[in-house]
LOBA-195494 format. One line per 3 residues: number of its first residue (from 1); their letters; for each residue z, x, y of N, C-alpha, C. Coordinates in Angstrom, 2 decimals, padded with zeros to 5 digits. Layout:
residues N
NUM) a) Z,X,Y,Z,X,Y,Z,X,Y; ...
end
This chain:
residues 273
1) xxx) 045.72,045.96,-029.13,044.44,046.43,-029.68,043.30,045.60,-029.11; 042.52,045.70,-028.75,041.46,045.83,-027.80,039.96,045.35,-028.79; 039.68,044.66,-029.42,038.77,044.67,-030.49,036.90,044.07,-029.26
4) xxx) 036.20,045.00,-029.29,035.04,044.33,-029.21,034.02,043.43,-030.37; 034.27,044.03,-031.08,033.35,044.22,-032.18,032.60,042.54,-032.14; 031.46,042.33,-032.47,030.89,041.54,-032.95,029.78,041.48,-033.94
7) xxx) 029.66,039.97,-034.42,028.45,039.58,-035.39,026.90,040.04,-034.85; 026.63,041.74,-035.25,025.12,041.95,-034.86,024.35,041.24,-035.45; 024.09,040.82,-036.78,022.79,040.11,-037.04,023.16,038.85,-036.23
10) xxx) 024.19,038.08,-036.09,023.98,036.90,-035.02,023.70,036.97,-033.62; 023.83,038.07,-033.13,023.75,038.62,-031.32,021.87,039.18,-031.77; 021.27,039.25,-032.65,020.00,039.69,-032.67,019.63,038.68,-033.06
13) xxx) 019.72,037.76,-033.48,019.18,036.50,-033.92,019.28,035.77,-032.32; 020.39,035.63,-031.97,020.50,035.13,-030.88,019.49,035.61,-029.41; 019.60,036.59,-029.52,018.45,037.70,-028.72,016.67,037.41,-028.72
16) xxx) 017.02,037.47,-030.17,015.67,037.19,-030.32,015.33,035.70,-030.26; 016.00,034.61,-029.96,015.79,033.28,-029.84,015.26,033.07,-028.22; 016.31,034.03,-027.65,016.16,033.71,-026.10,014.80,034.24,-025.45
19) xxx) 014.36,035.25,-025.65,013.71,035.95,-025.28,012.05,035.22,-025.73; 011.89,034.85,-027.26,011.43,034.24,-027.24,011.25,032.35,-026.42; 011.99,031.98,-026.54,012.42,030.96,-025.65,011.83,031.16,-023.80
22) xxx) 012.38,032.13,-023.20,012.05,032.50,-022.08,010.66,032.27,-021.86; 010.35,033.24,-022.58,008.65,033.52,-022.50,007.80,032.10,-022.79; 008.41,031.66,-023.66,007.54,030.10,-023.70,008.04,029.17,-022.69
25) xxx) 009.35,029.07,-022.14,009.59,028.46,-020.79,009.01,028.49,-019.83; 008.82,030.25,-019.38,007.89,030.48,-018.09,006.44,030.74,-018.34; 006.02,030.03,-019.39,004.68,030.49,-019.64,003.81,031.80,-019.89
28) xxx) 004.70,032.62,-020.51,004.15,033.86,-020.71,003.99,034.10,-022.17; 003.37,035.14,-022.79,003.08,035.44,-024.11,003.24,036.75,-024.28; 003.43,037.68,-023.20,003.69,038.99,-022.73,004.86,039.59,-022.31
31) xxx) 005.35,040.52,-023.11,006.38,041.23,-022.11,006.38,042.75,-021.82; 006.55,042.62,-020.89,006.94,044.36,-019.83,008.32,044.77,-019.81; 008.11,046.04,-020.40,009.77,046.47,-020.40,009.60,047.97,-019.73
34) xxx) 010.12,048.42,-018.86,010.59,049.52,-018.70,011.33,050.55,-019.63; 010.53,051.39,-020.69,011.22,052.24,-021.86,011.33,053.26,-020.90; 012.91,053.95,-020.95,013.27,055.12,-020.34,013.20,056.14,-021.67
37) xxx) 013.67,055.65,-022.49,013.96,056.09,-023.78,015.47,056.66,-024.08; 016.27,055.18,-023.42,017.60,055.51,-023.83,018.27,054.28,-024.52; 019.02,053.96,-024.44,019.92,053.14,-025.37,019.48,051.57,-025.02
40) xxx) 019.69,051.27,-023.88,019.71,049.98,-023.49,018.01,049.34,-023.69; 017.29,050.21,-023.26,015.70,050.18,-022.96,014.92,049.99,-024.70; 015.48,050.58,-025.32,015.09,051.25,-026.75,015.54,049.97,-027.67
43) xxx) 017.21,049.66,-027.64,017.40,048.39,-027.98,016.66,046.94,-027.89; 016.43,047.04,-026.38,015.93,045.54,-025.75,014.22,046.10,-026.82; 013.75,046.94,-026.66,012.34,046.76,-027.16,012.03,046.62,-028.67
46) xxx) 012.98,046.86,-029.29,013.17,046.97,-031.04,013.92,045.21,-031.25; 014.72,044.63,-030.44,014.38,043.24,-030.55,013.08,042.55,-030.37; 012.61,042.77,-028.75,011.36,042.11,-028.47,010.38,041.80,-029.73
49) xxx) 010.59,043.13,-030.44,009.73,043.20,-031.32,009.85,042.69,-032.49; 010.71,041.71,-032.56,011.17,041.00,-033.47,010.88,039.35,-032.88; 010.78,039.57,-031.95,010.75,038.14,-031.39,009.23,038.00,-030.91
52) xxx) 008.56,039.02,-031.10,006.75,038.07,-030.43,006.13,039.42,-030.89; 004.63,039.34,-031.13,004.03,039.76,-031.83,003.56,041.45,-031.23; 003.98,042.09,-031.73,004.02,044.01,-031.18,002.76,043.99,-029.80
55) xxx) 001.48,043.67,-030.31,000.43,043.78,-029.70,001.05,042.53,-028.01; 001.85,042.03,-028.29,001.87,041.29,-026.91,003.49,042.39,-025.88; 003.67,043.39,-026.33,004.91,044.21,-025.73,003.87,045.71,-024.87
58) xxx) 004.32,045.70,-024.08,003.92,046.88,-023.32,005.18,047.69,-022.74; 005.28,048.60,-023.32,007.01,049.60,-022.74,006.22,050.58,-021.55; 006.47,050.22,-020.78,006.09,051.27,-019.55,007.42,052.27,-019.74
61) xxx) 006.14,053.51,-019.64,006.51,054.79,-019.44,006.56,055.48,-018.26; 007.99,055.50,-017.56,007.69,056.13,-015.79,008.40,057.32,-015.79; 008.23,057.93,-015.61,008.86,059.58,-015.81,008.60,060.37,-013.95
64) xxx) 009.87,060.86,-013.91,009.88,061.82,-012.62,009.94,063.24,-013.10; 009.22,063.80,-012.54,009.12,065.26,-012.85,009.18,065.65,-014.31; 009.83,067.26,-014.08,009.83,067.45,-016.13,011.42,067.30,-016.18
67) xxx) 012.14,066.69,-015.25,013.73,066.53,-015.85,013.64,065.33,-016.45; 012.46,064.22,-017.25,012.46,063.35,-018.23,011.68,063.46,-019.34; 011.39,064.72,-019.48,010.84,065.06,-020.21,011.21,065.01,-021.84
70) xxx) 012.56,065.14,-021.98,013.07,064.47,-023.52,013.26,063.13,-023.61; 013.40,062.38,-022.50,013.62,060.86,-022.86,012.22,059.98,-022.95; 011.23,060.69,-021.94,010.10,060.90,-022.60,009.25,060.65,-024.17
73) xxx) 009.71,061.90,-024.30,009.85,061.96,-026.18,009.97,061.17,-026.59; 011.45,060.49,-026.53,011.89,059.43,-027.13,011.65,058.51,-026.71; 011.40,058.27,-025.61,010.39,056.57,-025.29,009.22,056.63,-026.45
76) xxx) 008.03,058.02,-026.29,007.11,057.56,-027.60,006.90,057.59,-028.94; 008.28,057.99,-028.77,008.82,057.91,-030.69,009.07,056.60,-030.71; 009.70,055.74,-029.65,010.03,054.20,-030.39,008.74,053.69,-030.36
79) xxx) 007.95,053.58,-029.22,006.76,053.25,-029.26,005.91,052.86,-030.39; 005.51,054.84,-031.63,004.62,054.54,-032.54,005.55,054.32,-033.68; 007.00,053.95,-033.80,007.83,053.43,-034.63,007.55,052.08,-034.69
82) xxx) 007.70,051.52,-033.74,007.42,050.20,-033.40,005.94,049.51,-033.18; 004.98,050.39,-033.13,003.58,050.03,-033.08,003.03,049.45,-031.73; 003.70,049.43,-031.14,004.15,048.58,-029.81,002.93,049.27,-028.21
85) xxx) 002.46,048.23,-027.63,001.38,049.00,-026.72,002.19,049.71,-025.70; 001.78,050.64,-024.72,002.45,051.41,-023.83,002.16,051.98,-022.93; 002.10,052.69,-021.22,001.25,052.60,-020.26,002.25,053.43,-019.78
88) xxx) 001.80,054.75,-019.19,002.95,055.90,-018.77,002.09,056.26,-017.35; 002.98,056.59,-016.72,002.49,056.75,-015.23,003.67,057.76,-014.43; 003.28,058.90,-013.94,004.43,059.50,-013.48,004.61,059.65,-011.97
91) xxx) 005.89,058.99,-011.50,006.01,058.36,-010.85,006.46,060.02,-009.38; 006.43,061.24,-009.71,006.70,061.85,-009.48,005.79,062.02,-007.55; 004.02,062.16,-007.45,003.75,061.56,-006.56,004.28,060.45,-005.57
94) xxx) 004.29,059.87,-006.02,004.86,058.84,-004.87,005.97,058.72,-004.07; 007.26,059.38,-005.46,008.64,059.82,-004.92,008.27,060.68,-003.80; 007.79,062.31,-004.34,007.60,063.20,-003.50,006.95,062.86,-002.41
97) xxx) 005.63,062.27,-002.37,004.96,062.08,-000.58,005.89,061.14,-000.13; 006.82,060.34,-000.51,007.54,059.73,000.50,008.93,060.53,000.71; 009.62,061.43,000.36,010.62,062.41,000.58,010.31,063.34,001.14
100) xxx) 008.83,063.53,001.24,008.58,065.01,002.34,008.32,064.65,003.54; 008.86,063.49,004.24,009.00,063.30,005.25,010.18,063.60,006.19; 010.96,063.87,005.08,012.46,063.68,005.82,013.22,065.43,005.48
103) xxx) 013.53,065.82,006.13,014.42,067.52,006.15,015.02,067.13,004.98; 016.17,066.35,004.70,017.16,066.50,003.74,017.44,064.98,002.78; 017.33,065.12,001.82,017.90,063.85,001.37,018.66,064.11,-000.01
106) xxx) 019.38,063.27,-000.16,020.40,063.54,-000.84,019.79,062.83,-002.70; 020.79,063.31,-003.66,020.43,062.36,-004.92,020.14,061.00,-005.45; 020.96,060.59,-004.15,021.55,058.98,-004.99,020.61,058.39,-004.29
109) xxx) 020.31,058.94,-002.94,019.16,058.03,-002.32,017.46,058.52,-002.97; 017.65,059.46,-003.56,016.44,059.54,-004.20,016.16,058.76,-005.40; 017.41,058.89,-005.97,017.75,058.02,-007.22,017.60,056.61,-007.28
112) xxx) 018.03,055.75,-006.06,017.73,054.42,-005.48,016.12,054.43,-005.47; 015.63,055.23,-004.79,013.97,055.28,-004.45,013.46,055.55,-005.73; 013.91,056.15,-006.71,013.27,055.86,-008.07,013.34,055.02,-009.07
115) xxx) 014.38,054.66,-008.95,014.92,052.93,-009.50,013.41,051.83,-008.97; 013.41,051.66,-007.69,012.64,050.76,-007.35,011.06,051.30,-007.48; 010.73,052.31,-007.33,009.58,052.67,-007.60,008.89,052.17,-009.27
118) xxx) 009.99,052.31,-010.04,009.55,052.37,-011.36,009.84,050.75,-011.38; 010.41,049.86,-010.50,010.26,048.21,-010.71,009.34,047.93,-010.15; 009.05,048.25,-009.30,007.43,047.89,-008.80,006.52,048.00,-009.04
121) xxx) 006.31,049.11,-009.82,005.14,049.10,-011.19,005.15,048.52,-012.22; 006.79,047.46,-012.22,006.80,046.72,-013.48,005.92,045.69,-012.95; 006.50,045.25,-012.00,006.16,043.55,-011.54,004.50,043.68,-011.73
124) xxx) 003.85,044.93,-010.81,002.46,044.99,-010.66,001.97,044.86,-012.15; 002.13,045.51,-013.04,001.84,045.32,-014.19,002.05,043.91,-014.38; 003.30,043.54,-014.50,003.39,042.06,-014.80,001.98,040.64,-014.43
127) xxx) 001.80,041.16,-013.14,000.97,040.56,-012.49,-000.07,040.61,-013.20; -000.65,041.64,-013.13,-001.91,042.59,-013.58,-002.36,042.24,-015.33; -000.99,041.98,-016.30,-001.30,041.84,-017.65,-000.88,040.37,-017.73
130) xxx) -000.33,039.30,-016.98,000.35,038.38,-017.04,001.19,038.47,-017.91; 002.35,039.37,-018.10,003.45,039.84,-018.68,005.07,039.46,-017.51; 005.64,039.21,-018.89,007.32,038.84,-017.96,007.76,040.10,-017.98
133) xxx) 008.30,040.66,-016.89,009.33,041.98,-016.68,011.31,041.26,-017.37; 011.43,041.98,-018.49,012.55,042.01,-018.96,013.37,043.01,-018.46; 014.83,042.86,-018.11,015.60,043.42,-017.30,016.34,044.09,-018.32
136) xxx) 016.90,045.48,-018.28,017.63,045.91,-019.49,019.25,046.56,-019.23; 019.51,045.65,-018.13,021.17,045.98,-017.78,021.96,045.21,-018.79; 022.83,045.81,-018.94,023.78,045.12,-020.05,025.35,045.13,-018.82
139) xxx) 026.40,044.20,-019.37,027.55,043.52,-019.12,027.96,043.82,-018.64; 028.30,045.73,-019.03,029.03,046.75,-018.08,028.90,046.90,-017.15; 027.57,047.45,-016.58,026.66,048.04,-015.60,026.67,046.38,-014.46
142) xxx) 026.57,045.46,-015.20,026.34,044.14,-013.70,027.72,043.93,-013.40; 028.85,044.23,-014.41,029.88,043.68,-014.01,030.49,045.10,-012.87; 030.07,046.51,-012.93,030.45,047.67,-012.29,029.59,047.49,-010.98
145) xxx) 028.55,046.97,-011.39,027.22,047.11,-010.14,026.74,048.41,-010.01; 026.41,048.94,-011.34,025.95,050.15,-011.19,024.73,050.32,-011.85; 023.91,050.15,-010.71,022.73,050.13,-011.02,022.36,050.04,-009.22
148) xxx) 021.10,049.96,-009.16,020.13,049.92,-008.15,019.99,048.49,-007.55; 020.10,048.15,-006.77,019.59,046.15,-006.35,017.78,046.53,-006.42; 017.53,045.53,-007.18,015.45,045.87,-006.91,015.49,046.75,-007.69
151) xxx) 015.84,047.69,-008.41,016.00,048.36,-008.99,015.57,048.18,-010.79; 016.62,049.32,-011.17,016.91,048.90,-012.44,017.81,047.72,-012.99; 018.10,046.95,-011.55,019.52,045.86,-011.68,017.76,044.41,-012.05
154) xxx) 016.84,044.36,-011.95,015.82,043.37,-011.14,015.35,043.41,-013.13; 014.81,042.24,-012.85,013.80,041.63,-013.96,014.21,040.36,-013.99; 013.12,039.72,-014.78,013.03,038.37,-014.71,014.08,037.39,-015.60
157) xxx) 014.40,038.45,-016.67,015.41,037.68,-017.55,016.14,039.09,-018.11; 017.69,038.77,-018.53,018.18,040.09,-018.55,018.81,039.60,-020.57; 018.10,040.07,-021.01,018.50,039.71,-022.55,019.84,040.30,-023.05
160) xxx) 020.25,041.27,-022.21,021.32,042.44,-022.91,023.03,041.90,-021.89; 022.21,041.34,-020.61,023.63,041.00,-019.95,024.42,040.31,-019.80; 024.82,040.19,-021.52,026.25,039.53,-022.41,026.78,040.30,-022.54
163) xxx) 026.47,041.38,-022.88,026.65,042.50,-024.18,027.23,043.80,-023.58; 028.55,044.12,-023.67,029.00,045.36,-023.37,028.17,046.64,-024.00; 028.56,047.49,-023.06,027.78,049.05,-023.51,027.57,049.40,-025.22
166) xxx) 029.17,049.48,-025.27,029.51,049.98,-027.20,029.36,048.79,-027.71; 029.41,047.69,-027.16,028.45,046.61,-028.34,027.00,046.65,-028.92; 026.28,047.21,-027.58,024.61,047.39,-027.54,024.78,048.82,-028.93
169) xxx) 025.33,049.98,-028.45,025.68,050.63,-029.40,025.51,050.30,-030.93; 026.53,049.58,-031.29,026.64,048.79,-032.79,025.27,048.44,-032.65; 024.38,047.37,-032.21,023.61,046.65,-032.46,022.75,047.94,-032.64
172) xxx) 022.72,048.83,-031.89,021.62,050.13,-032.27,021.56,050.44,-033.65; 022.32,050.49,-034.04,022.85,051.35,-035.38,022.60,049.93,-036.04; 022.74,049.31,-036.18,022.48,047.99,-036.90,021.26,047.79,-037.31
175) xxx) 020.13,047.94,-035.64,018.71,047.94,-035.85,018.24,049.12,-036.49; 018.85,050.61,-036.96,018.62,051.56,-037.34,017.31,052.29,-036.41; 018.06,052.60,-035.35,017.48,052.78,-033.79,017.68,054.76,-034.12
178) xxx) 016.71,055.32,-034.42,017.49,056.71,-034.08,018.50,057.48,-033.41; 018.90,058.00,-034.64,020.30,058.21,-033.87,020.73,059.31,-032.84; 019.42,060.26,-032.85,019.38,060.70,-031.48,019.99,059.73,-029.95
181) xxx) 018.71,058.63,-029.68,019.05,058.08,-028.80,020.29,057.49,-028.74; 020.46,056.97,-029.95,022.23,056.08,-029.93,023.08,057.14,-029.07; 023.57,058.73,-029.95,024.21,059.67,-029.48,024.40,060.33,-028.26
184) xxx) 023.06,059.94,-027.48,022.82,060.94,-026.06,023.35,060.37,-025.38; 023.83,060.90,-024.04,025.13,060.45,-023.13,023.90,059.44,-022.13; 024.75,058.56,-021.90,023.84,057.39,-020.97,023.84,057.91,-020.19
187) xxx) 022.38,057.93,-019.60,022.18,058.66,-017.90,020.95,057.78,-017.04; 021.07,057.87,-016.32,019.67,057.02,-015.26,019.00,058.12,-015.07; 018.95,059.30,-015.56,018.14,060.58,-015.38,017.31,060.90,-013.96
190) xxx) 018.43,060.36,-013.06,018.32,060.86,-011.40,018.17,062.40,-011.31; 019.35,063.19,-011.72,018.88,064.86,-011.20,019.52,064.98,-012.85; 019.35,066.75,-012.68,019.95,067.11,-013.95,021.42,067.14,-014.42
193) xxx) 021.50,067.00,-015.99,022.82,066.76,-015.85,023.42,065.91,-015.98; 022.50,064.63,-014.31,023.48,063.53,-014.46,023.60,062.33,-015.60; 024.79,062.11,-015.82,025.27,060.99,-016.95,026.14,060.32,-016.57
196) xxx) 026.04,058.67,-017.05,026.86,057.66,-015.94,028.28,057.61,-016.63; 028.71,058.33,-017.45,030.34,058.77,-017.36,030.50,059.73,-016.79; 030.23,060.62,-016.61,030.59,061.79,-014.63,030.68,061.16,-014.22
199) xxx) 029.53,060.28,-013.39,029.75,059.44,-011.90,031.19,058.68,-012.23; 031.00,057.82,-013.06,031.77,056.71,-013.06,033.95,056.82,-013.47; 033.52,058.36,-013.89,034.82,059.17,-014.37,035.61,058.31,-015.07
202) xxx) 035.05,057.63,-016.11,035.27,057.07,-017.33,034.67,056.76,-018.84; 034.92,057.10,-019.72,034.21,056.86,-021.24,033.84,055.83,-020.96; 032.32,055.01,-021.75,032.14,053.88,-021.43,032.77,052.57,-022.63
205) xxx) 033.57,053.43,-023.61,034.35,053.22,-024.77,035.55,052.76,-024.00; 036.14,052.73,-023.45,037.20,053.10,-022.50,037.10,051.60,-021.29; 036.10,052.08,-020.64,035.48,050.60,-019.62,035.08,049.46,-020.35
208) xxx) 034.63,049.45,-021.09,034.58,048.09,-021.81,035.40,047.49,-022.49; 036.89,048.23,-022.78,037.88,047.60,-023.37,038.62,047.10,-022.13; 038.98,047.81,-021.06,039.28,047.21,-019.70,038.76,045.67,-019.41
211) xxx) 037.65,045.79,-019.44,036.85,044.82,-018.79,037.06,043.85,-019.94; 036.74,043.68,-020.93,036.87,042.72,-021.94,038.26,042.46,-021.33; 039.10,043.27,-021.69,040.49,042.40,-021.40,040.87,042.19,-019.76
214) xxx) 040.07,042.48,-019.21,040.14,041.98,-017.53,039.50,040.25,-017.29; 038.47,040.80,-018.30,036.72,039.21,-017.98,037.46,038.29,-019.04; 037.26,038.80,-019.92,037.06,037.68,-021.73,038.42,037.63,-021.95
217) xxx) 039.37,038.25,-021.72,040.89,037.72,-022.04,042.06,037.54,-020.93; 041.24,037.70,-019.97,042.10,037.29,-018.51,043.41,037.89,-018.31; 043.37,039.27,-018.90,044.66,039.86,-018.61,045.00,040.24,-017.22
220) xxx) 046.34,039.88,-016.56,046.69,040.22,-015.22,046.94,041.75,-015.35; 047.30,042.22,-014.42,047.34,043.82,-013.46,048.47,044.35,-014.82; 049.72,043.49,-014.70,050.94,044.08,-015.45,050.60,044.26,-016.64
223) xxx) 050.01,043.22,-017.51,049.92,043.19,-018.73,048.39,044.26,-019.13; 047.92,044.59,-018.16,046.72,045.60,-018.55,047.58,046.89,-018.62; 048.44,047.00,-018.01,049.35,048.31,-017.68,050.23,048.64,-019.18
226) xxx) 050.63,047.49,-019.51,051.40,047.51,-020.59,050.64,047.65,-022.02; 049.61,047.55,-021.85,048.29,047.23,-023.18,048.38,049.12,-023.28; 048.37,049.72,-022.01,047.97,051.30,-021.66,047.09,051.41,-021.08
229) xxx) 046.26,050.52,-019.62,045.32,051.26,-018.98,046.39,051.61,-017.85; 045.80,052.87,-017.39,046.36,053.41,-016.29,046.28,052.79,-015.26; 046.95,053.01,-013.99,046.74,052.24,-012.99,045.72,052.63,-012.31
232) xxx) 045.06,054.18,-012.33,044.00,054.63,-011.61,042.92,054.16,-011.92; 042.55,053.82,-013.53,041.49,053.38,-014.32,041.35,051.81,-013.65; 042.20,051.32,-013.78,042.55,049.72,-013.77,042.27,049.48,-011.79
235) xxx) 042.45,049.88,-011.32,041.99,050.15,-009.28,040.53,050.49,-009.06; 040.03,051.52,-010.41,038.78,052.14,-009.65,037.77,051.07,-010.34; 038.11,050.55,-011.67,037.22,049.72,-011.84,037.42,048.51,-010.94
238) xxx) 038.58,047.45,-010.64,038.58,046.70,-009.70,037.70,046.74,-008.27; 037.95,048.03,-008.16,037.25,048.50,-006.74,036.03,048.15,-006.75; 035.21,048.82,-007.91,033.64,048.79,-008.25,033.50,047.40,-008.54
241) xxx) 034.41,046.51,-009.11,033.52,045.11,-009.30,033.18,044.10,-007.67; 034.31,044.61,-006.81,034.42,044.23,-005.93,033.63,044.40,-004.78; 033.58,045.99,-004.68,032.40,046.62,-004.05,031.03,045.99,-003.93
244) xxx) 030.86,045.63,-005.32,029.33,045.28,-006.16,029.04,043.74,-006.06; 029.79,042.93,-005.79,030.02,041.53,-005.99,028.48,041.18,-005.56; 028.26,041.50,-004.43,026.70,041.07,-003.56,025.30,041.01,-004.65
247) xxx) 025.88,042.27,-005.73,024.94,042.53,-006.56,024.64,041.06,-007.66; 025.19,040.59,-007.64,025.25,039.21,-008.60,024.99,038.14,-008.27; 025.07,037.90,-006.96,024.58,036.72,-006.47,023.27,036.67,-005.64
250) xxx) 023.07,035.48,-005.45,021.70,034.58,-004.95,021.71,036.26,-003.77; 020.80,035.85,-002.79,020.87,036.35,-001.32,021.08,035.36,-000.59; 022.23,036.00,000.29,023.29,034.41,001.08,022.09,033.83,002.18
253) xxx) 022.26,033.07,002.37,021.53,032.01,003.61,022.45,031.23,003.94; 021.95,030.98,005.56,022.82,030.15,006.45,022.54,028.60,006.44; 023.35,027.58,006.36,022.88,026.65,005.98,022.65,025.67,007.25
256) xxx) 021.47,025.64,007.60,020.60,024.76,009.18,020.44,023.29,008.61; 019.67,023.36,007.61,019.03,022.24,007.55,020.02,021.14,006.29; 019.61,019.84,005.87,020.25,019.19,005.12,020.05,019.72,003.47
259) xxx) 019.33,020.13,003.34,018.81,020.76,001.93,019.08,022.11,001.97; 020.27,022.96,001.73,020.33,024.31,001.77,019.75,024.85,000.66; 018.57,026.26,000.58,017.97,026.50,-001.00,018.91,027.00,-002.00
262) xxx) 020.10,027.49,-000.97,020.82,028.50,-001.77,021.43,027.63,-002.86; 021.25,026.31,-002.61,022.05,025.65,-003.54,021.38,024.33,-004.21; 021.33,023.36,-003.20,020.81,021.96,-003.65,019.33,021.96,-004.13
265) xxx) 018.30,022.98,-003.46,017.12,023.06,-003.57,016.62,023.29,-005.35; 017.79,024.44,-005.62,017.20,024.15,-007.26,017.61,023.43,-008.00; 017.86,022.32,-007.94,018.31,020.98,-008.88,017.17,020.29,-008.70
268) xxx) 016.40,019.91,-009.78,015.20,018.98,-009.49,015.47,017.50,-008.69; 016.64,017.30,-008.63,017.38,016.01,-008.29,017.08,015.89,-006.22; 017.19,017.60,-006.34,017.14,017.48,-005.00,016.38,017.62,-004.13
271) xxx) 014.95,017.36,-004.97,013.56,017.14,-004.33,012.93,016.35,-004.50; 012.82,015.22,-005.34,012.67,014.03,-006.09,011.82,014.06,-007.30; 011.99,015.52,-008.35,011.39,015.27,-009.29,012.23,015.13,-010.15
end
């Protein structure tokens, strides 16, 4: 038996410590969140808002075409639930004049190009309001690498990426998050339709008990087999963590000089402060 479950009021207490914490570390009083108006986005902003004062949260609203048009919705239902400021911009221009250059392009690369489009209006904002961009990938998604690099994978601090999928879940229902959004199938709302159990051709109920007992209980190949994951389940996720690995780390550099950054440079030790 496979148990995720954890202490939500302590993982929101805890949440809300860090986040606050962050922001007074890097000197900010502001945060920028990217509201899609789905689970992960909706969560991270119904903490924030527990941790620093509504009037200092801005949920950017980026919408492509009218296929976001219900999540939409529900981005500004949490919004005047939450009282929370908000700045919508549709990002649909910019996609399009840069895709009508090319005869054919496919989803995923449009999907990539909208990932980063909608982070680059975080940061600018960031800049622009002196606001921290909060990252809203959770455990699953960094440990699959499914997400965008620069993307939706990018922000400055990632509050949720402890926290498996159906954990964030619980904590929804905990925060008494509408249960619309809790219910709707997780999607990056690339084309229509799409939802990241198609792509990923697994429940995300399902992947996070894998992974817990792959990460957090160090089960080998045999003994995952014997628990009951299949061997196809148990390969394709291996595959994807493996695939993705690049996604988690620094960006590699070659090491020339006596001080490599990738490593020694961020230890204060190793500059003489």
């Amino acid at each position: 038996m496979i148990d995720l479950k954890i202490d939500e009021d302590i993982a929101v207490r805890k949440l809300i410590e860090f986040i606050d914490s962050q922001l007074a570390i890097r000197g900010y009083t502001r945060a920028i969140i990217g509201l899609s108006g789905g689970l992960d986005s909706t969560v991270l902003t119904y903490i924030t808002s527990r941790a620093i004062p509504k009037s200092n949260i801005y949920a950017m609203i980026l919408p492509y075409g009218t296929q976001s048009l219900s999540a939409v919705l529900d981005a500004k239902e949490v919004v005047r639930e939450l009282g929370i400021q908000s700045i919508e911009h549709d990002i649909t221009p910019m996609i399009d004049s840069y895709f009508g250059q090319f005869a054919e392009v496919d989803w995923i690369r449009r999907g990539n190009k909208m990932a980063r489009e909608r982070m680059s209006i975080l940061y600018d904002y960031s800049s622009y309001l002196k606001g921290l961009v909060l990252g809203t990938s959770n455990k699953t998604e960094l440990l699959l690498g499914y997400g965008t690099l620069y993307g939706d994978l990018a922000g400055s601090i990632q509050p949720l990426g402890d926290l498996y999928k159906t954990q964030i879940r619980a904590i929804a229902s905990y925060l008494n998050i509408p249960k619309r959004i809790i219910d709707k199938p997780p999607s990056a709302d690339f084309w229509s339709d799409q939802t990241d159990e198609k792509e990923i051709g697994f429940k995300y109920e399902d992947i996070d008990k894998l992974l817990f007992a792959m990460i957090d209980l160090k089960k080998n190949r045999e003994e995952l087999i014997s628990i009951g994951f299949s061997r196809e389940m148990i390969d394709k996720v291996k595959f994807m963590m493996k695939k993705s690995a690049f996604k988690r780390k620094l960006i590699s550099i070659p090491r020339i000089s006596s001080k490599n950054i990738d490593k020694e440079i961020f230890t204060c030790n190793a500059w003489g402060v």
